[in-house]
DRENLO-445362 format. One record per residue: residue number from 1; x, y negated, z negated of N, C-alpha, C in turn. Coordinates in nm, 3 decimals, always signed. Layout:
% DRENLO-445362
   n     n_X     n_Y     n_Z    ca_X    ca_Y    ca_Z     c_X     c_Y     c_Z
 NUM       X       Y       Z       X       Y       Z       X       Y       Z
...
END
This chain:
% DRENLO-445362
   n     n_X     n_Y     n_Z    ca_X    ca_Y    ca_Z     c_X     c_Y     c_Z
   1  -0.758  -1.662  +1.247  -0.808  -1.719  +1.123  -0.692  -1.733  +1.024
   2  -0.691  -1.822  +0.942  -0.574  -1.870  +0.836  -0.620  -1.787  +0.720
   3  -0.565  -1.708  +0.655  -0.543  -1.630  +0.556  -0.443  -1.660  +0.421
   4  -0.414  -1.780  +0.441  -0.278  -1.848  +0.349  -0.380  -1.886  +0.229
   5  -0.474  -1.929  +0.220  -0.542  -1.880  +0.057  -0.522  -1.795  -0.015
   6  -0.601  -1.684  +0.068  -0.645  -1.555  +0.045  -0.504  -1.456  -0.021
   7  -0.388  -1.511  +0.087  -0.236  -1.423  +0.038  -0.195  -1.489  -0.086
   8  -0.208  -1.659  -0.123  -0.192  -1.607  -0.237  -0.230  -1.610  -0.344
   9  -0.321  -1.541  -0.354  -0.400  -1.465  -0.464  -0.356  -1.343  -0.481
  10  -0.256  -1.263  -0.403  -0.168  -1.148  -0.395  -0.028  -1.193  -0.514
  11  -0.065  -1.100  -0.649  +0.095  -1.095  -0.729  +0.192  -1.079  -0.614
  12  +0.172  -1.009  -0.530  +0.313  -0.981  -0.462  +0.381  -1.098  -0.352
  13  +0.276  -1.183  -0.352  +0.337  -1.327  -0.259  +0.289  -1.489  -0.345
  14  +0.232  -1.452  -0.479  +0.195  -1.565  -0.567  +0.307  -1.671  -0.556
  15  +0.468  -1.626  -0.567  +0.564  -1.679  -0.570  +0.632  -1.759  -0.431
  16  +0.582  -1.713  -0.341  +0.653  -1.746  -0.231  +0.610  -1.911  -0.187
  17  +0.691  -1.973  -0.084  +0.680  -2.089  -0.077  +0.580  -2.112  +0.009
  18  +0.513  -2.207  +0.020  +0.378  -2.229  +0.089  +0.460  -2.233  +0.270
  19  +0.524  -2.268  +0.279  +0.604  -2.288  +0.470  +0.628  -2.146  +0.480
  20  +0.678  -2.046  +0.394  +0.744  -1.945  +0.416  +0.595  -1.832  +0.442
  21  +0.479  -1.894  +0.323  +0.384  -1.784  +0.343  +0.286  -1.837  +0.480
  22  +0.298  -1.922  +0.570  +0.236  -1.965  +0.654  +0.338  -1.876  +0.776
  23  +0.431  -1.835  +0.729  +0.556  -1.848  +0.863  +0.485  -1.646  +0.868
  24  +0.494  -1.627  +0.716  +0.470  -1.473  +0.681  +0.324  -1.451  +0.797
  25  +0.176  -1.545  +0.751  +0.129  -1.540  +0.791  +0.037  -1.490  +0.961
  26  +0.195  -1.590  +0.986  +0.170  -1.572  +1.150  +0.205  -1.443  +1.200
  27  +0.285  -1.339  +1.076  +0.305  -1.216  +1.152  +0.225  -1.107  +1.158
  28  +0.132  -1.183  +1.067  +0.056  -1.062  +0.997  -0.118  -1.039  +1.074
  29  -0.130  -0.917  +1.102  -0.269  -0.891  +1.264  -0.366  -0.845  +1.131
  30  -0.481  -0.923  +1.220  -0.613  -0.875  +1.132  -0.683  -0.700  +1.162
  31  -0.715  -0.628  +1.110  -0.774  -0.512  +1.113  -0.919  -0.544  +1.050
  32  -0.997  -0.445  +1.088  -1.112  -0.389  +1.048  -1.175  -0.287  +1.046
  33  -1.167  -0.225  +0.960  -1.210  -0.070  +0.956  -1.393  -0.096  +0.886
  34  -1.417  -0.001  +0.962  -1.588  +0.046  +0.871  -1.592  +0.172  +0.814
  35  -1.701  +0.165  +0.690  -1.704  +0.271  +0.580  -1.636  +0.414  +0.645
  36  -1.603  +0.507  +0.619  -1.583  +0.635  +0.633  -1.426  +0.616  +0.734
  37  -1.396  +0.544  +0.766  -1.283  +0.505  +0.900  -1.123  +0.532  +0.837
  38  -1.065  +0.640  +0.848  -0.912  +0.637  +0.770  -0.863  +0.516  +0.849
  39  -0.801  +0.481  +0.748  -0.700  +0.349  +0.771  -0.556  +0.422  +0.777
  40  -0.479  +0.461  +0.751  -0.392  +0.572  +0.738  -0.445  +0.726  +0.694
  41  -0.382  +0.816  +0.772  -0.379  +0.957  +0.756  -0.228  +1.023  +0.690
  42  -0.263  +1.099  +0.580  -0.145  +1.175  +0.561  -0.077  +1.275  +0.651
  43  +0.067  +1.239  +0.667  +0.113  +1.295  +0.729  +0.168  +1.278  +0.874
  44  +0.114  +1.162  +0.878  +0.130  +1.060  +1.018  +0.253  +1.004  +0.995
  45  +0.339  +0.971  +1.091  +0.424  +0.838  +1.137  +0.364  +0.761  +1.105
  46  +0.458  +0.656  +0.999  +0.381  +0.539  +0.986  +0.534  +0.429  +0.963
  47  +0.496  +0.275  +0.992  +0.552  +0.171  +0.997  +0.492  +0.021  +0.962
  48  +0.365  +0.066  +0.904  +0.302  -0.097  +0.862  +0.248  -0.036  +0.690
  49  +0.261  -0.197  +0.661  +0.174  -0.217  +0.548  +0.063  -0.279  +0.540
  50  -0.058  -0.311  +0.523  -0.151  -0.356  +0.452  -0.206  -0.402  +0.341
  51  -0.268  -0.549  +0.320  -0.281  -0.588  +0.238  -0.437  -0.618  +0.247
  52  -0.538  -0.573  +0.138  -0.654  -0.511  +0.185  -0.741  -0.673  +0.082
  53  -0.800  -0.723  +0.213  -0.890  -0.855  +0.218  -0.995  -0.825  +0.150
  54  -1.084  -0.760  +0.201  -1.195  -0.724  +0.178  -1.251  -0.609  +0.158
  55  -1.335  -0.554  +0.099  -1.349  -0.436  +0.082  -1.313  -0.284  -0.032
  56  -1.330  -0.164  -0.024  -1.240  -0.108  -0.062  -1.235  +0.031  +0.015
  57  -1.114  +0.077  -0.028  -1.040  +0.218  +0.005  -1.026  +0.310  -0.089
  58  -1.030  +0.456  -0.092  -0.996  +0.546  -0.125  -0.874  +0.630  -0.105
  59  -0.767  +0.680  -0.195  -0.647  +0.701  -0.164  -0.669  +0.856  -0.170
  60  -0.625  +0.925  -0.080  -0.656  +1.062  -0.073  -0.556  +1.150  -0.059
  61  -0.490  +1.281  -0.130  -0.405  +1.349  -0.134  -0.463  +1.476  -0.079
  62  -0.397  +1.550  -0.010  -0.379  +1.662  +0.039  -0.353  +1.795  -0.051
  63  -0.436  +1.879  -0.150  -0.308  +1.982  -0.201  -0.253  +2.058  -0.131
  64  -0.213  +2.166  -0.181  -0.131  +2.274  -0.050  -0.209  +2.385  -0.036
  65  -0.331  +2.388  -0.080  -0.440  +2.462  -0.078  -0.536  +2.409  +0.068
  66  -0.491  +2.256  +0.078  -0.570  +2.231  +0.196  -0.676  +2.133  +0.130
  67  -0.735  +2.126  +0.018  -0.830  +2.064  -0.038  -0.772  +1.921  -0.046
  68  -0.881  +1.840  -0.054  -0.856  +1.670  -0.095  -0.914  +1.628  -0.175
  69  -0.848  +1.532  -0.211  -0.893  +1.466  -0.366  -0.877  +1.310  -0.329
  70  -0.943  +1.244  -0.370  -0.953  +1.080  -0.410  -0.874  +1.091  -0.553
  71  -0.731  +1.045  -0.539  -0.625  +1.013  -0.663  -0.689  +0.865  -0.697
  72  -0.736  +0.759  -0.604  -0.725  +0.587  -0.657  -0.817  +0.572  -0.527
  73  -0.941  +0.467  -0.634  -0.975  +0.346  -0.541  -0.924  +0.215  -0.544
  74  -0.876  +0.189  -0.455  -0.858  -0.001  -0.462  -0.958  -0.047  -0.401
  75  -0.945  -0.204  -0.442  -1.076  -0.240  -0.383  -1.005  -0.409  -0.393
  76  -1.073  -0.514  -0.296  -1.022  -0.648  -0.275  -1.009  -0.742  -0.437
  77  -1.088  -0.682  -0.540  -1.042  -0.776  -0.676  -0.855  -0.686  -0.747
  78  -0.833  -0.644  -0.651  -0.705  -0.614  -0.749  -0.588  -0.661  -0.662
  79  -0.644  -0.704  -0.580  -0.498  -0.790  -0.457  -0.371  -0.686  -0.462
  80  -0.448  -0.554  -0.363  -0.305  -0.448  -0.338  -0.304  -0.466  -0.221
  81  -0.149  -0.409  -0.186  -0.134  -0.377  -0.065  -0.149  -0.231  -0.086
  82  -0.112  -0.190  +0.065  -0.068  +0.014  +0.071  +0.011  +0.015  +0.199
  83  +0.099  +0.100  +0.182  +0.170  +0.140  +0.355  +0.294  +0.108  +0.316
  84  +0.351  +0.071  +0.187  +0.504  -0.009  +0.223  +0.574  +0.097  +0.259
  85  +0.555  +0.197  +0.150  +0.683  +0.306  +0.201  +0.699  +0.349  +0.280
  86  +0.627  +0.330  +0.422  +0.618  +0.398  +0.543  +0.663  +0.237  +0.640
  87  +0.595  +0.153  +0.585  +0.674  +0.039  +0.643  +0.842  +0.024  +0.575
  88  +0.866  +0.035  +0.486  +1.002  +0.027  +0.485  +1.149  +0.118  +0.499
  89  +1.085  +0.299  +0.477  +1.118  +0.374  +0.532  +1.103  +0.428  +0.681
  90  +0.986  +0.392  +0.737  +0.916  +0.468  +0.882  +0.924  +0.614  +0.899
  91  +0.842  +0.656  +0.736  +0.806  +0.793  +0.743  +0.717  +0.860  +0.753
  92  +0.698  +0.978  +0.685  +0.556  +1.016  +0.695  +0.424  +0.947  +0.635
  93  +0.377  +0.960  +0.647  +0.240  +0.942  +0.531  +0.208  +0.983  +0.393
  94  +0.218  +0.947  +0.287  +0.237  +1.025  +0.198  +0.072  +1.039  +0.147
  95  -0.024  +0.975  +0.219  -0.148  +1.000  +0.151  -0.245  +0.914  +0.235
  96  -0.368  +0.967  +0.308  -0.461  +0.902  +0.348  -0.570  +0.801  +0.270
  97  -0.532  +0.729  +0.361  -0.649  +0.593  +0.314  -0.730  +0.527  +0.390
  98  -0.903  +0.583  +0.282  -1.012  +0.579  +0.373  -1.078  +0.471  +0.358
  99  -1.166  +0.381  +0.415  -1.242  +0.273  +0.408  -1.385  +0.356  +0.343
 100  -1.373  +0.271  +0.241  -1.496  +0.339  +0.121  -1.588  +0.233  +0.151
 101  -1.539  +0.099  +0.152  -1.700  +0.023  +0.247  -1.599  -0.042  +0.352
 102  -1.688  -0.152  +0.426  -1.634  -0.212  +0.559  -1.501  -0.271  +0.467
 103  -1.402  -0.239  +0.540  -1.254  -0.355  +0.486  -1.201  -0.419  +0.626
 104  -1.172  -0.539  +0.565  -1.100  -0.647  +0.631  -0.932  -0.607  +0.540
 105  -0.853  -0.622  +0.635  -0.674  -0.562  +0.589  -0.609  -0.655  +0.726
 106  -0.482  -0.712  +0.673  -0.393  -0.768  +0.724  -0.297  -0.657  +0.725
 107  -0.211  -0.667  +0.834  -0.075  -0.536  +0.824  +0.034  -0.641  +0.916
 108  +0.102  -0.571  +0.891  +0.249  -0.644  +0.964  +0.328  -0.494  +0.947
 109  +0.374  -0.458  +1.070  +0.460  -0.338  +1.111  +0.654  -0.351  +1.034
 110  +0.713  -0.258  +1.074  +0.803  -0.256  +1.027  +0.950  -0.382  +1.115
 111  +0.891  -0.355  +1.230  +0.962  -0.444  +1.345  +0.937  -0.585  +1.319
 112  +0.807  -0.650  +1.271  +0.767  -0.759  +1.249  +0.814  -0.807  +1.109
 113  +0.821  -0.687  +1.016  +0.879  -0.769  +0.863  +1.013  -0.805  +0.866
 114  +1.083  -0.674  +0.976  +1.240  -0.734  +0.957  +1.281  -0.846  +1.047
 115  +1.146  -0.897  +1.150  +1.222  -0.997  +1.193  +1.189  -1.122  +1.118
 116  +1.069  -1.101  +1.041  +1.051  -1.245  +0.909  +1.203  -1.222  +0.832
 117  +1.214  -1.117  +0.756  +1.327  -1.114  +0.684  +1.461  -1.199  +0.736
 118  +1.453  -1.176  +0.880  +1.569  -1.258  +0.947  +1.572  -1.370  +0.925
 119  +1.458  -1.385  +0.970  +1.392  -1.564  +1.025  +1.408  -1.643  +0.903
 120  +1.332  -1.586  +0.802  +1.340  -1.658  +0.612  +1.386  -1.548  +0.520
 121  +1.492  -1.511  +0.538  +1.623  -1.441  +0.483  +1.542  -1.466  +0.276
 122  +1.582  -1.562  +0.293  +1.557  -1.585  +0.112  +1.376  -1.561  +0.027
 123  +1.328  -1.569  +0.135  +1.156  -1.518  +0.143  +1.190  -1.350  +0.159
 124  +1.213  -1.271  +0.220  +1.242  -1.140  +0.249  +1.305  -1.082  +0.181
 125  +1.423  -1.139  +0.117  +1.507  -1.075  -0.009  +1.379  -1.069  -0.102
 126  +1.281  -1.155  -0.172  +1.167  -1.193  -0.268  +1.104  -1.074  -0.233
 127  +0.992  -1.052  -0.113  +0.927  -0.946  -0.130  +0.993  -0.844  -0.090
 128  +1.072  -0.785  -0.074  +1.173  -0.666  -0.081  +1.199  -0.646  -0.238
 129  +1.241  -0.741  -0.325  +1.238  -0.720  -0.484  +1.111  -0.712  -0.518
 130  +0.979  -0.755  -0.464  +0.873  -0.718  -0.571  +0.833  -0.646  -0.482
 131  +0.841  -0.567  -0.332  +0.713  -0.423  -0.321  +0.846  -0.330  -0.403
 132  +0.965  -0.360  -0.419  +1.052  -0.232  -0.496  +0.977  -0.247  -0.628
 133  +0.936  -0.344  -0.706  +0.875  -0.384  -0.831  +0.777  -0.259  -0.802
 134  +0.682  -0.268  -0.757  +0.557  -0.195  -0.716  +0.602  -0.024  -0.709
 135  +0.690  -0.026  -0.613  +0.713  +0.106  -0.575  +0.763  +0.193  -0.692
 136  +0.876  +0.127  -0.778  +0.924  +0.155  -0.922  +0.805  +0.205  -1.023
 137  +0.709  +0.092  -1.037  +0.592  +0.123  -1.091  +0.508  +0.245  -1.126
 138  +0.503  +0.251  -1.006  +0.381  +0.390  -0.903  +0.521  +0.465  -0.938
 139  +0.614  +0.500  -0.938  +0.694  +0.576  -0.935  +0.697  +0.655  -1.122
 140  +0.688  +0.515  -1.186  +0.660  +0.578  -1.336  +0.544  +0.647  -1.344
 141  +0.450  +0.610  -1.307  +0.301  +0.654  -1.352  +0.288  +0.737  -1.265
 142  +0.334  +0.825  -1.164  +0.348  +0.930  -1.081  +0.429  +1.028  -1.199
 143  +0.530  +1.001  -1.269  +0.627  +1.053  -1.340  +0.539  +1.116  -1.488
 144  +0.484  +0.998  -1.559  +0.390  +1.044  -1.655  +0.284  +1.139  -1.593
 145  +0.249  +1.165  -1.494  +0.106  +1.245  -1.431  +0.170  +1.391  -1.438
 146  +0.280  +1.365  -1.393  +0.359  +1.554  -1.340  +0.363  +1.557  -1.464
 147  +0.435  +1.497  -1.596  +0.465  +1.541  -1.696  +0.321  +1.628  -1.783
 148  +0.248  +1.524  -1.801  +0.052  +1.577  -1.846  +0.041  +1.676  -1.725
 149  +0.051  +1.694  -1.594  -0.014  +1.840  -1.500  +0.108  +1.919  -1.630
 150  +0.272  +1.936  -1.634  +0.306  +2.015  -1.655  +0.293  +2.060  -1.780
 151  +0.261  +1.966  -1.893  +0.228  +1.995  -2.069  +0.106  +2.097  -2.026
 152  +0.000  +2.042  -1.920  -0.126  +2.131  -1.969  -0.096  +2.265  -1.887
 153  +0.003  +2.320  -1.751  -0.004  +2.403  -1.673  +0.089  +2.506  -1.821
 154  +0.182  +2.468  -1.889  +0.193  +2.522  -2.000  +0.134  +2.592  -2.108
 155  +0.047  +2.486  -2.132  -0.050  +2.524  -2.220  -0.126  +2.659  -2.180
 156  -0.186  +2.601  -2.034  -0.238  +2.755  -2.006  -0.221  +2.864  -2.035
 157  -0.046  +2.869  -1.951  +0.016  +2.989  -1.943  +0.054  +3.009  -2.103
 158  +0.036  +2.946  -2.220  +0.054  +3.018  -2.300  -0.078  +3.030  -2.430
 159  -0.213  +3.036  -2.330  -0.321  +3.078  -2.389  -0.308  +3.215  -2.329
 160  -0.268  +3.245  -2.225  -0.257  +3.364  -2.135  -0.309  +3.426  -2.079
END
């Protein structure tokens, strides 16, 4: 099925050239997960990203207590992806992501982006600058969160 609408309605490929997002297209495998179904597990090997069609997901953290928490839902009106950092590093998992209803997700592995990158060099430099856009992002608002856990783990300790 052709998905070259649908991608771009994605900020992160709005820009790209219509030949280049058809070429992107062809690399990219359809998935389908149903409600309750992790789409990624923390802590796994991982090497793809996803860009989530339909549906939504729940982003789930691990504490070191063992307990889990739902940090973020996405859902198909906010045109995210998830997985880059594991697609562009090929590391761990940094957080499970569950199918909260049926999702439709496109992914393309790490082997498959660098050989687009080859193939359309000047398309691949583009989204390499905007998932770093993204990643930068999440990286601030990860930054403001520790700061508020650490103002209030303070506070505590000095109600006493």
């Amino acid at each position: 099925m052709d998905y070259t609408e649908s991608l771009r309605t994605f900020p992160l490929l709005k820009n790209i050239k219509e030949d280049d997002l058809k070429a992107l297209a062809a690399f990219l495998k359809e998935r389908r997960y149903s409600a309750g179904t992790d789409v990624i597990t923390e802590g796994d090997d991982g090497d793809e990203m996803f860009i989530l069609i339909e549906g939504s997901v729940d982003i789930i953290k691990t504490t070191v207590f063992g307990d889990s928490f739902v940090v973020t839902t996405l859902d198909d009106s906010m045109h995210c992806v998830f997985g880059e950092m594991a697609m562009i590093d090929h590391d761990k998992r940094s957080s499970t992501v569950r199918a909260k209803t049926d999702c439709l997700a496109l992914s393309v592995n790490q082997k498959d982006f660098d050989r687009f990158c080859h193939d359309y060099p000047e398309c691949g430099v583009e989204l390499l600058r905007l998932i770093s856009i993204n990643l930068v992002r999440n990286i601030r608002k990860e930054n403001e969160n520790l700061k508020l856990v650490y103002q209030a783990l303070i506070e505590e300790i000095e109600k006493g």
